[in-house]
N, C-alpha and C positions, 0 to 999 in steps of 0.2 A: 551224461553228456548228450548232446542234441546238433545236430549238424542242420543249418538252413541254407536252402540259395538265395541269395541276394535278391533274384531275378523275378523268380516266383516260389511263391511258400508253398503251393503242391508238389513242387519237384520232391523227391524223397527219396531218390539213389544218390548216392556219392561213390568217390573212387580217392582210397585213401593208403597208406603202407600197412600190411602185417608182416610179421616176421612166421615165418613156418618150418619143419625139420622135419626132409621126406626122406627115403630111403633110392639112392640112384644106382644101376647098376654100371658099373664102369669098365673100362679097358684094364689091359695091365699097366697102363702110362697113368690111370685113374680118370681120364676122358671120360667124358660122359656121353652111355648111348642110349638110357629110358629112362624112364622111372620101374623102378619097383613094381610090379603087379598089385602085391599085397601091400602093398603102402600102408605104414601106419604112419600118417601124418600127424606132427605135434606142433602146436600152437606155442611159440617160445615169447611175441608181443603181439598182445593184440594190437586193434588201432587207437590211438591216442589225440587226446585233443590237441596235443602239441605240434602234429601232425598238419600236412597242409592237405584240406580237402575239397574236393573239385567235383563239382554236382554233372552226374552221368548223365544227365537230359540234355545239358544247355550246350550249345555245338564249338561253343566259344573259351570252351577251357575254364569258365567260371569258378573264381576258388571262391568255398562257401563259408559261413559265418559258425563257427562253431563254439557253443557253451556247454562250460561243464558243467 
């Protein structure tokens, strides 16, 4: 897969959804008031080209051209 911006083909950041499983410490209501120190972070989806994504350069929200 290969993410491009429209706009300009050297942009090369995007901003896109993953899904992730951290460990939070909570109240007794289960509120949440940090993260975990020792976080072990797990990766449940990466990001996908089905995904809409939007090139971190351009100031104007540009969603970018993505192939898989």
């Amino acid at each position: 897969m290969k993410a491009k911006c429209p706009n300009d083909p050297n942009h090369k950041e995007f901003v896109t959804v993953a899904y992730v499983s951290e460990d939070w410490v909570v109240d007794e209501n289960g509120d949440f008031i940090e993260v975990f120190e020792n976080n072990d972070t797990c990766i449940l989806h990466e990001p996908s080209a089905d995904n809409i994504w939007y090139c971190n350069t351009c100031d104007n929200g540009t969603e970018a051209k993505v192939e898989r």
